[in-house]
N, C-alpha and C positions, 0 to 999 in steps of 0.2 A: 275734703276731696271733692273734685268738681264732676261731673259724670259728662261724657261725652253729647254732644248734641244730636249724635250718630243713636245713641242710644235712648236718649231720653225721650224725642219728637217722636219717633216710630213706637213708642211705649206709652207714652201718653195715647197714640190714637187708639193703641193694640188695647188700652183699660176701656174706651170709650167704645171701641168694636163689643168684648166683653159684656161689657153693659147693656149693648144692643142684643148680642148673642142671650144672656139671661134670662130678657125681656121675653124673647122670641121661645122660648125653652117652652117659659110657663104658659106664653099664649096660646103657642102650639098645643101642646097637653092640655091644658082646659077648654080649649075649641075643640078637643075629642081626636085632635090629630098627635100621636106620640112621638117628640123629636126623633127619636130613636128608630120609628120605622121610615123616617125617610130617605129613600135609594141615597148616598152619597155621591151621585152626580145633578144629583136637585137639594142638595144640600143648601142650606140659605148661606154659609159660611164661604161658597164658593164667591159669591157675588160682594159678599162685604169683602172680604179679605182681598180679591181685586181692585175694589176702588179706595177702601182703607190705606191700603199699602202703595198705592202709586200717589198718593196724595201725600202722605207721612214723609216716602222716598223726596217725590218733588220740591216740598217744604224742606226737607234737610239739604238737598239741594242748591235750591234760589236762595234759601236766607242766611245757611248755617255755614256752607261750604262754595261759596261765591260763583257758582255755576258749576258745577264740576261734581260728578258721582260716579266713582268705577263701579264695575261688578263687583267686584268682592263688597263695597260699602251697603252696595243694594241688598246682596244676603245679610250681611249683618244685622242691617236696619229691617231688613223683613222678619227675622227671627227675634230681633229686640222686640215688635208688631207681637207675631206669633204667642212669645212666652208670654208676653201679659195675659192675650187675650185668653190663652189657653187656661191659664191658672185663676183668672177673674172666672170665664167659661164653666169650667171643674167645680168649682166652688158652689157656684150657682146649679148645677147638678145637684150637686152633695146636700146642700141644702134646700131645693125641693125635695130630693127624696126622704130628704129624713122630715120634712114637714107635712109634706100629701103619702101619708102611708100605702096610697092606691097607685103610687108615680110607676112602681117598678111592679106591680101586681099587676098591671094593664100593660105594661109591655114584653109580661113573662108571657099572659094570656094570648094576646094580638101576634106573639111571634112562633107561639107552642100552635097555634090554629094556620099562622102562615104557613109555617113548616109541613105540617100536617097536608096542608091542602096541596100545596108547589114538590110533595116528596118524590114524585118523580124526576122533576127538571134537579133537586138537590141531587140525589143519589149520582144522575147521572154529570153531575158537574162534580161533584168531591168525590163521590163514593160512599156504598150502604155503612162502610163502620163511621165512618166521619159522619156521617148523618145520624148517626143513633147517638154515638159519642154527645154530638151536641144537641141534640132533642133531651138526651138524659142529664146532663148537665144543665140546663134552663131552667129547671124550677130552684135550682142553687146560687141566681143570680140575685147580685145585692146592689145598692144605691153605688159602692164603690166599685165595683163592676162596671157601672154603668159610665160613671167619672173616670173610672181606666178609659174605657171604651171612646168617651168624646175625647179626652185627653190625646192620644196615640194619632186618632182621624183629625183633628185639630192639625199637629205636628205633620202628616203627611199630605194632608191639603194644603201649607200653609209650604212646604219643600216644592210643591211643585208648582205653584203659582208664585216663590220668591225666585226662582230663577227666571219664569219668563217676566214678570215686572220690572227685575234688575236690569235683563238685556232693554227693557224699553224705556225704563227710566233712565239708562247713565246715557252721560254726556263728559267727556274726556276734554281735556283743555286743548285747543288748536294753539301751537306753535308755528 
């Protein structure tokens, strides 16, 4: 069985994203900065998965599909992108954490003292039970927790940048 060119090119870059994403995991953490505390609009995943994905779309494009990309092909292809990266991404989680015993011990810490300090702007942004809820819950957090956690923000970074890439990448055949 032959696997679509739609699927495979936007998959191949989505393991090589991954890869990079890994990389970035461990350097982050051992440079003392914990992937995990950083704001998800300075996320490094926003900037790769932009130029990943209009590259992957492009090439499926010009070579696969002889000029011609609807929108619907660009989500697809950005989500064929997405689930690799996401599942390579997880992985490499999962096994930091379970390799550096201190991975999720420093980001229960870093986040239990965040909280702590920001408990006013929280309370008033969710509210005092939601705040306690999740302060009390925090020291119950695990490496697959944390793999949930990148996994989901993976998935909804990668929805909202496959549709604006699609609208920029397709190109519709003139008749």
């Amino acid at each position: 069985m032959k696997i679509s060119p739609l699927i495979v090119i936007p998959a191949r870059y989505g393991l090589l994203a991954g890869l990079l994403g890994a990389v970035m995991i461990v350097v982050l953490f051992y440079a003392g900065r914990h992937p995990f505390l950083i704001p998800p609009f300075l996320d490094f995943r926003v900037l790769l998965f932009a130029v990943l994905i209009f590259f992957a779309l492009r090439e499926y494009r010009e070579y696969a599909n002889s000029g011609v990309l609807y929108f619907w092909q660009g989500v697809l292809g950005s989500y064929a992108f997405i689930g690799a990266f996401a599942l390579v991404g997880t992985s490499a989680v999962i096994i930091t954490g379970l390799a550096e015993p201190d991975f999720v011990g420093q980001y229960v810490t870093a986040m239990t003292n965040l909280m702590v300090q920001s408990k006013a702007n929280i309370v008033e942004a969710v509210g005092p039970e939601a705040y306690e809820i999740q302060l009390r819950n925090l020291p119950g957090t695990t490496v697959y927790t944390l793999a949930a956690d990148y996994f989901l923000k993976s998935l909804l970074i990668g929805l909202f940048l496959s549709v604006i890439i699609s609208v920029i990448a397709r190109r519709i055949p003139t008749t």
